[in-house]
FIVEX-17305 format. One record per atom (N, C-alpha, C): x, y, z; residue in one letter. Coordinates in steps of 0.02 Angstrom, whole numbers, plus 50000, padded with zeros to 5 digits. Example, Ala and Ser with C-alpha at 12.3 -4.5 7.8 and 13.67 -1.06 7.14 Angstrom:
residues 2
506604971650390a;506154977550390a;506604983550390a;506424988850354s;506844994750357s;506455000250394s;
end
This chain:
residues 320
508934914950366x;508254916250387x;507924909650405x;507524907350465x;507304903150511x;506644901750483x;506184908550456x;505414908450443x;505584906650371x;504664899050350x;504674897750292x;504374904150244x;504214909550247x;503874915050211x;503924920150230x;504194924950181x;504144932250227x;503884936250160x;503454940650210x;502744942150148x;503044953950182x;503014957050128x;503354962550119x;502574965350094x;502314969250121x;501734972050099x;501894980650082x;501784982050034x;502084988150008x;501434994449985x;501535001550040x;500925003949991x;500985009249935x;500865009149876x;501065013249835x;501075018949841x;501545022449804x;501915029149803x;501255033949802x;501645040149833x;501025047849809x;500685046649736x;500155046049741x;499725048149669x;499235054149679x;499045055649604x;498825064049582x;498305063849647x;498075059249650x;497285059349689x;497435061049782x;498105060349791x;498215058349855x;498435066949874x;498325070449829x;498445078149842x;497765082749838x;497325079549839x;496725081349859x;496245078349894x;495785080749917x;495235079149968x;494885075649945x;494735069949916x;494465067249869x;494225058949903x;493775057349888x;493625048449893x;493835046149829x;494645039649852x;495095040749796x;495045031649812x;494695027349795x;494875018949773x;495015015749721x;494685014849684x;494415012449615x;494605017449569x;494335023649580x;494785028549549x;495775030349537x;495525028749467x;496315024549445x;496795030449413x;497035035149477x;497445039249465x;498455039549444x;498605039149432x;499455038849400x;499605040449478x;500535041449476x;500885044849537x;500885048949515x;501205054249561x;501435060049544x;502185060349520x;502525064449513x;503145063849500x;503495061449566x;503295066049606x;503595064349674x;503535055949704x;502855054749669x;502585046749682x;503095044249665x;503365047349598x;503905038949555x;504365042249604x;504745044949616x;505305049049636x;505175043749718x;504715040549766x;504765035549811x;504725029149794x;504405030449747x;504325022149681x;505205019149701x;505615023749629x;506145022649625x;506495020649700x;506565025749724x;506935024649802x;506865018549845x;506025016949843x;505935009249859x;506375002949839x;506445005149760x;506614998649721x;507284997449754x;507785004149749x;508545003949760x;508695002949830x;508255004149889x;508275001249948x;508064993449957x;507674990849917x;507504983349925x;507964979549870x;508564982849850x;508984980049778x;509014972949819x;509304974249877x;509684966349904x;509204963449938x;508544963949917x;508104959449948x;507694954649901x;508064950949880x;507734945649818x;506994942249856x;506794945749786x;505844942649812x;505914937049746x;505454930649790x;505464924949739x;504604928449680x;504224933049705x;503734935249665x;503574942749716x;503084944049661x;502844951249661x;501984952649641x;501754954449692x;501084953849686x;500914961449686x;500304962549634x;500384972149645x;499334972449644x;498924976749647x;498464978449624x;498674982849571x;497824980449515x;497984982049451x;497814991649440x;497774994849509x;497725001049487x;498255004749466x;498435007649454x;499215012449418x;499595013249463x;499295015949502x;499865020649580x;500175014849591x;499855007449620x;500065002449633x;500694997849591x;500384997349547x;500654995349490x;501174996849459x;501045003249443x;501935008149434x;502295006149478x;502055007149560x;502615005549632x;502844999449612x;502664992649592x;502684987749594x;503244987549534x;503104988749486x;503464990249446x;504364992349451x;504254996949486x;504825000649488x;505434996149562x;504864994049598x;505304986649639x;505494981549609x;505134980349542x;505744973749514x;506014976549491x;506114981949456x;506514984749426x;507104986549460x;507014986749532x;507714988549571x;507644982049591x;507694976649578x;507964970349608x;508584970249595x;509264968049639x;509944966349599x;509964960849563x;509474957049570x;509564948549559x;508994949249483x;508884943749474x;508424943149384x;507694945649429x;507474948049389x;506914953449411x;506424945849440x;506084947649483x;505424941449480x;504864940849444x;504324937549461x;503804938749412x;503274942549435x;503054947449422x;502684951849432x;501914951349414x;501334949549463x;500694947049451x;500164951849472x;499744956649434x;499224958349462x;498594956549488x;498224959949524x;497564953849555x;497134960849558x;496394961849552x;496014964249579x;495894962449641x;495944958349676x;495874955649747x;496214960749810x;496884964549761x;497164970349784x;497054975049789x;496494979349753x;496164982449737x;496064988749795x;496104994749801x;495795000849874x;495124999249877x;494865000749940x;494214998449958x;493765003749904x;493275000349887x;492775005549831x;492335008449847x;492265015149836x;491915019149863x;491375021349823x;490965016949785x;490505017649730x;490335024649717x;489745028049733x;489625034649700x;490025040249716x;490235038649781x;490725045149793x;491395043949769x;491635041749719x;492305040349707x;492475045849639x;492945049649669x;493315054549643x;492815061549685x;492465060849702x;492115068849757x;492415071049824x;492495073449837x;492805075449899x;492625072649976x;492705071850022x;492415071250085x;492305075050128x;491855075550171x;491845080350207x;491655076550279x;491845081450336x;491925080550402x;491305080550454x;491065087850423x;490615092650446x;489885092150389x;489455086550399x;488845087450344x;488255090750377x;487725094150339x;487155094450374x;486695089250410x;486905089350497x;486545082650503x;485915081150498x;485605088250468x;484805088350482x;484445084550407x;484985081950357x;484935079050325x;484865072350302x;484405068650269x;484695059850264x;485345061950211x;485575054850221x;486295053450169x;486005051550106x;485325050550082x;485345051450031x;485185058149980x;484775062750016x;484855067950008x;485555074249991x;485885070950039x;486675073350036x;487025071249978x;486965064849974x;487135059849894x;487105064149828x;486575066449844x;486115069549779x;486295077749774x;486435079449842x;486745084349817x;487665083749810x;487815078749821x;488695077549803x;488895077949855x;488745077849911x;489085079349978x;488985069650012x;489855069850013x;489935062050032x;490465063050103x;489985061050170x;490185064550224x;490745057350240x;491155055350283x;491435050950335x;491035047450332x;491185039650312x;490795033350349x;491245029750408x;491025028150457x;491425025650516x;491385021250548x;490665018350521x;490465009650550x;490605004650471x;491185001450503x;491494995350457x;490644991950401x;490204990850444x;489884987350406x;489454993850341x;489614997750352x;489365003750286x;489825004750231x;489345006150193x;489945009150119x;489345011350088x;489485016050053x;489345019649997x;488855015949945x;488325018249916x;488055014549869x;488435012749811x;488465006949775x;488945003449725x;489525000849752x;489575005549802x;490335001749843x;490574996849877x;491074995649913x;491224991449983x;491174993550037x;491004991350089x;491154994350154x;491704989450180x;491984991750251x;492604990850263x;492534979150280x;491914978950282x;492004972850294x;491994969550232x;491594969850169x;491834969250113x;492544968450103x;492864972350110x;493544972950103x;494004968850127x;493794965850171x;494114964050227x;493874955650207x;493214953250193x;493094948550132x;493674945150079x;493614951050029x;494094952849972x;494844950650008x;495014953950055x;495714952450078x;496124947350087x;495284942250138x;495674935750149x;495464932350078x;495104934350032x;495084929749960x;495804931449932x;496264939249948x;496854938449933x;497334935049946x;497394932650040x;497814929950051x;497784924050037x;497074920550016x;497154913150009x;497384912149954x;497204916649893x;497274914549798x;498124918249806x;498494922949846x;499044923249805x;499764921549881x;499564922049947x;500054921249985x;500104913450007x;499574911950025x;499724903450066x;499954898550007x;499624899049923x;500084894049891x;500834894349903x;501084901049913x;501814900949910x;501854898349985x;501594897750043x;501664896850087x;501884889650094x;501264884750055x;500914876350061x;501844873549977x;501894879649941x;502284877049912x;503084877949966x;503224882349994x;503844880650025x;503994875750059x;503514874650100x;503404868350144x;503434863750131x;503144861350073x;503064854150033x;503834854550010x;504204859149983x;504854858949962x;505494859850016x;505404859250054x;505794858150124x;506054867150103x;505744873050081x;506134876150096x;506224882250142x;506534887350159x;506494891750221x;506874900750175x;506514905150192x;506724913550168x;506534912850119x;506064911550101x;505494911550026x;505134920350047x;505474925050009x;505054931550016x;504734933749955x;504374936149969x;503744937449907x;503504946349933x;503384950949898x;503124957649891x;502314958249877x;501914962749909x;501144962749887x;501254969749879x;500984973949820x;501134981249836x;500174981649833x;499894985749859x;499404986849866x;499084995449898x;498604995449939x;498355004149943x;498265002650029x;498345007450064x;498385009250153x;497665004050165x;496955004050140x;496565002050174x;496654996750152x;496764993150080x;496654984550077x;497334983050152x;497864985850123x;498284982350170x;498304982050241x;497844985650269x;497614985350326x;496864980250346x;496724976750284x;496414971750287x;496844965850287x;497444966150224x;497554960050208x;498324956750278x;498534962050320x;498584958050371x;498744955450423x;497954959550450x;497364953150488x;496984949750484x;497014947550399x;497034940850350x;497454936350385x;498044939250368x;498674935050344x;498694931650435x;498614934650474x;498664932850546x;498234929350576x;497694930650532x;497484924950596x;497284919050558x;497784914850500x;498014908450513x;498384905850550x;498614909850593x;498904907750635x;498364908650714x;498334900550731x;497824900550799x;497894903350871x;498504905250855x;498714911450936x;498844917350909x;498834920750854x;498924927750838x;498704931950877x;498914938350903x;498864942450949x;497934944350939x;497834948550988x;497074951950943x;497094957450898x;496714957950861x;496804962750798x;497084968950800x;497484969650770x;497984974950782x;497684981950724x;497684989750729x;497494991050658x;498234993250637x;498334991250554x;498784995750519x;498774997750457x;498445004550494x;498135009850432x;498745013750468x;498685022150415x;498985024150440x;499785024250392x;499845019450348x;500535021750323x;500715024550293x;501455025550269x;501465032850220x;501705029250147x;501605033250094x;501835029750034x;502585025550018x;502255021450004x;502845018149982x;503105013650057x;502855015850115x;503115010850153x;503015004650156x;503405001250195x;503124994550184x;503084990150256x;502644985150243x;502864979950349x;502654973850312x;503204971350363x;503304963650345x;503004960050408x;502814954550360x;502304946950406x;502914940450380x;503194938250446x;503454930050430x;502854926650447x;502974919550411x;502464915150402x;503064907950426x;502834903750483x;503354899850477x;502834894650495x;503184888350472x;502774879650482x;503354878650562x;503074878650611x;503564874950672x;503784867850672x;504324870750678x;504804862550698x;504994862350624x;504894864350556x;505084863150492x;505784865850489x;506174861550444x;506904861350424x;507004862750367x;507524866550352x;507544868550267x;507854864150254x;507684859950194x;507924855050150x;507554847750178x;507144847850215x;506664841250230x;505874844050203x;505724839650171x;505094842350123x;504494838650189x;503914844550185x;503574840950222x;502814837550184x;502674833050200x;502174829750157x;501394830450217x;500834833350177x;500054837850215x;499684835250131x;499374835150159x;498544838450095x;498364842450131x;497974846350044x;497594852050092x;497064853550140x;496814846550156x;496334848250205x;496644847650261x;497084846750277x;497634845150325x;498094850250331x;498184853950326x;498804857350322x;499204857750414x;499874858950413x;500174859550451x;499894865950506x;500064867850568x;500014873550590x;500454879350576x;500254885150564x;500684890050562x;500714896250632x;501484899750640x;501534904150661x;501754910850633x;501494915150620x;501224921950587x;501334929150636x;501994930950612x;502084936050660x;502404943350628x;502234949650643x;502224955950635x;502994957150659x;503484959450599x;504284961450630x;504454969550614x;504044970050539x;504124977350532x;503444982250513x;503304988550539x;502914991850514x;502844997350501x;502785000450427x;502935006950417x;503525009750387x;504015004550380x;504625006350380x;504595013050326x;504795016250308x;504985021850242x;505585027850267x;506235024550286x;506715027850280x;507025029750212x;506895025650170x;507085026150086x;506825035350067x;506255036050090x;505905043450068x;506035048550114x;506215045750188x;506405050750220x;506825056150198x;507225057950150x;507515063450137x;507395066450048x;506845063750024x;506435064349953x;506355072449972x;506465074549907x;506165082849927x;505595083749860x;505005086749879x;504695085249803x;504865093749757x;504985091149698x;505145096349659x;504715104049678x;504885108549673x;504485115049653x;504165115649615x;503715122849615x;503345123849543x;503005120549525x;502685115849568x;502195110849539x;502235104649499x;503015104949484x;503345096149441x;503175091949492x;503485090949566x;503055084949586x;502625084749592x;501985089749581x;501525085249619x;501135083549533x;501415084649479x;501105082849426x;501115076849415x;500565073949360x;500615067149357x;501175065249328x;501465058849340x;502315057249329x;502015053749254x;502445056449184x;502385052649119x;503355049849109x;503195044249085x;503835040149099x;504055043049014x;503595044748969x;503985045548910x;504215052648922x;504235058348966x;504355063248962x;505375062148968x;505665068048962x;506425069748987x;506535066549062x;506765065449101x;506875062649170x;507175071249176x;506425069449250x;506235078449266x;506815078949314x;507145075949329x;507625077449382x;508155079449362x;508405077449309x;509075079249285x;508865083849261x;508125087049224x;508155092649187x;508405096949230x;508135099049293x;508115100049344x;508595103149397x;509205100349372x;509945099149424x;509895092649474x;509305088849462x;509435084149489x;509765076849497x;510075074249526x;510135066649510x;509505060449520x;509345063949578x;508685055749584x;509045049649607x;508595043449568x;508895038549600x;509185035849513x;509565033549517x;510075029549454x;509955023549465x;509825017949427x;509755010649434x;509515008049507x;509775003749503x;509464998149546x;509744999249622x;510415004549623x;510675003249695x;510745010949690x;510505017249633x;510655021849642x;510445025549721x;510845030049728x;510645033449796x;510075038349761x;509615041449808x;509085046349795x;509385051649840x;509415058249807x;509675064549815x;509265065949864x;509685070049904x;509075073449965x;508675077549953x;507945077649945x;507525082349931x;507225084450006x;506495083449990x;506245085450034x;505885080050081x;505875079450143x;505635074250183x;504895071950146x;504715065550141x;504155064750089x;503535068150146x;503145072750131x;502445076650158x;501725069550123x;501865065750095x;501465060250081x;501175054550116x;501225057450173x;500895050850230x;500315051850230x;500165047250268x;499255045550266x;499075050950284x;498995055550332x;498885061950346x;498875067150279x;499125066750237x;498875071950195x;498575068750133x;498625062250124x;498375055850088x;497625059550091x;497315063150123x;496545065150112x;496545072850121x;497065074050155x;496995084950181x;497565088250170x;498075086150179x;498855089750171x;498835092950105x;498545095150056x;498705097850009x;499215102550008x;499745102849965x;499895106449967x;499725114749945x;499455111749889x;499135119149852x;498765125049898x;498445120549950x;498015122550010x;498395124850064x;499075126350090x;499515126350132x;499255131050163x;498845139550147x;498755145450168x;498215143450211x;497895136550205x;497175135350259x;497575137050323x;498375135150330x;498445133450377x;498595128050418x;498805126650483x;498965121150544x;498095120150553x;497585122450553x;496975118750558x;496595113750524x;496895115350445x;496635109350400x;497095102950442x;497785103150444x;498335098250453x;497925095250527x;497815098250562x;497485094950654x;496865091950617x;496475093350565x;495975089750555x;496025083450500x;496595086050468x;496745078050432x;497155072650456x;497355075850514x;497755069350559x;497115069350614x;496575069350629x;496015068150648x;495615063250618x;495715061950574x;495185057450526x;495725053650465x;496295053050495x;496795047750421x;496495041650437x;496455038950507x;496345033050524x;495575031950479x;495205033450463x;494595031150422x;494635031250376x;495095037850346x;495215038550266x;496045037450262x;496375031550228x;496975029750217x;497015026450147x;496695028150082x;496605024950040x;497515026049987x;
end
């Protein structure tokens, strides 16, 4: 590998919250079974990808994901660091209420507030009372990339070294902040690209490279100085690992996943995934993309193909 940094941004698995219609940030819901069930699969697809660290937000969904990737490391697990800086964008009063599409417009929004009805916000600079809005976030993001990606960046460099990869597991909207953070330290980065939109557990990778740098010649900068960087987009979205996940029946996946329970899969007839390089049994194609991340319910299936045209209508705003 040529680039001094390659940064693996990961978004956590299905959680309870991500199966309903809900304003889901801050609200600190578990996975589902099915969640760990892409958790796992992640880990055993990234076995042979030694991360020198592991950066997660401290909410659960996240966290578990994060979790369950060192845990499938082949190599000595790395060190695993949480940050609030990672955090889903916060949706102060409306967090855990539903959203809606269709409000009375003959209404103010605070009126609506008050009666619980928390419609679509769609201009970046709004958010919710107590909350963030999307530029907040986007704030927060680059305070992430500076406190946990560029030290590893300013440390490879100084150590002449090159394929320094590091993991961020985080939620669809920070990571669609954190990067067009991460890009535009670099002074020719394309124009802002969006990437919302992913499905659990996927992940896209950002190289970070110092030009003209050699692995094994240390380069000597202070920080007010630093070298130039080039910052470029190779993968996005990837989640072939879940492509053939089937989520249990009867309502086991979509329950919240408890790690002290029996391993629901084998109760089951299932295998799952086994260690660190186990294969994951073919279930069902994961239904957990951003698209039902706010409407796909399953429980709701009898609405119909009209709920589904209207939650792939509006993922791009709601991708939490």
């Amino acid at each position: 590998m040529s680039t001094t940094i390659e940064v693996t941004f990961v978004r956590h698995g299905e959680s309870t919250d991500n199966l309903r219609s809900v304003w889901a940030g801050w609200e600190d819901a578990p996975l589902s079974n099915h969640g760990m069930n892409q958790a796992n699969a992640l880990g055993a697809s990234l076995a042979d990808t030694p991360f020198a660290a592991i950066f997660a937000s401290t909410l659960k969904r996240a966290h578990t994901t994060a979790l369950a990737l060192q845990a499938g490391q082949a190599q000595a697990p790395p060190p695993l660091t949480t940050s609030p800086l990672l955090r889903e964008q916060h949706f102060g009063i409306a967090e855990g209420h539903p959203w809606t599409m269709t409000p009375d417009a003959s209404k103010p929004r605070a009126q609506l507030y008050a009666e619980g009805v928390f419609p679509v916000i769609t201009r970046r600079e709004e958010g919710f009372p107590g909350g963030e809005s999307l530029d907040d976030l986007a704030r927060r993001a680059a305070q992430a990339v500076e406190a946990l990606v560029m030290p590893a960046v300013w440390r490879a460099a100084r150590a002449g070294e090159k394929g320094v990869r590091i993991a961020v597991v985080s939620h669809g909207l920070c990571i669609s902040e954190l990067i067009p953070a991460l890009l535009r330290k670099d002074a020719n980065a394309p124009p802002r690209q969006d990437f919302r939109g992913l499905m659990n557990t996927a992940w896209t990778r950002v190289t970070v490279d110092v030009p003209g740098a050699k692995e094994g010649e240390p380069l000597e900068f202070t920080d007010a100085d630093p070298p130039p960087l080039s910052v470029r987009v190779t993968h996005v979205n990837v989640h072939d690992h879940i492509d053939k996940i089937k989520r249990q029946q009867g309502g086991i996946g979509s329950a919240a996943h408890d790690p002290a329970q029996k391993d629901i899969r084998a109760f089951f007839g299932g295998e799952g995934v086994k260690g660190a390089k186990g294969a994951t049994e073919a279930q069902e194609h994961s239904a957990s993309n951003a698209n039902d991340e706010r409407a796909e319910v399953h429980k709701f299936r009898q609405l119909g193909r009209l709920k589904r045209l209207l939650a792939c209508m509006v993922h791009r705003v709601l991708d939490c």
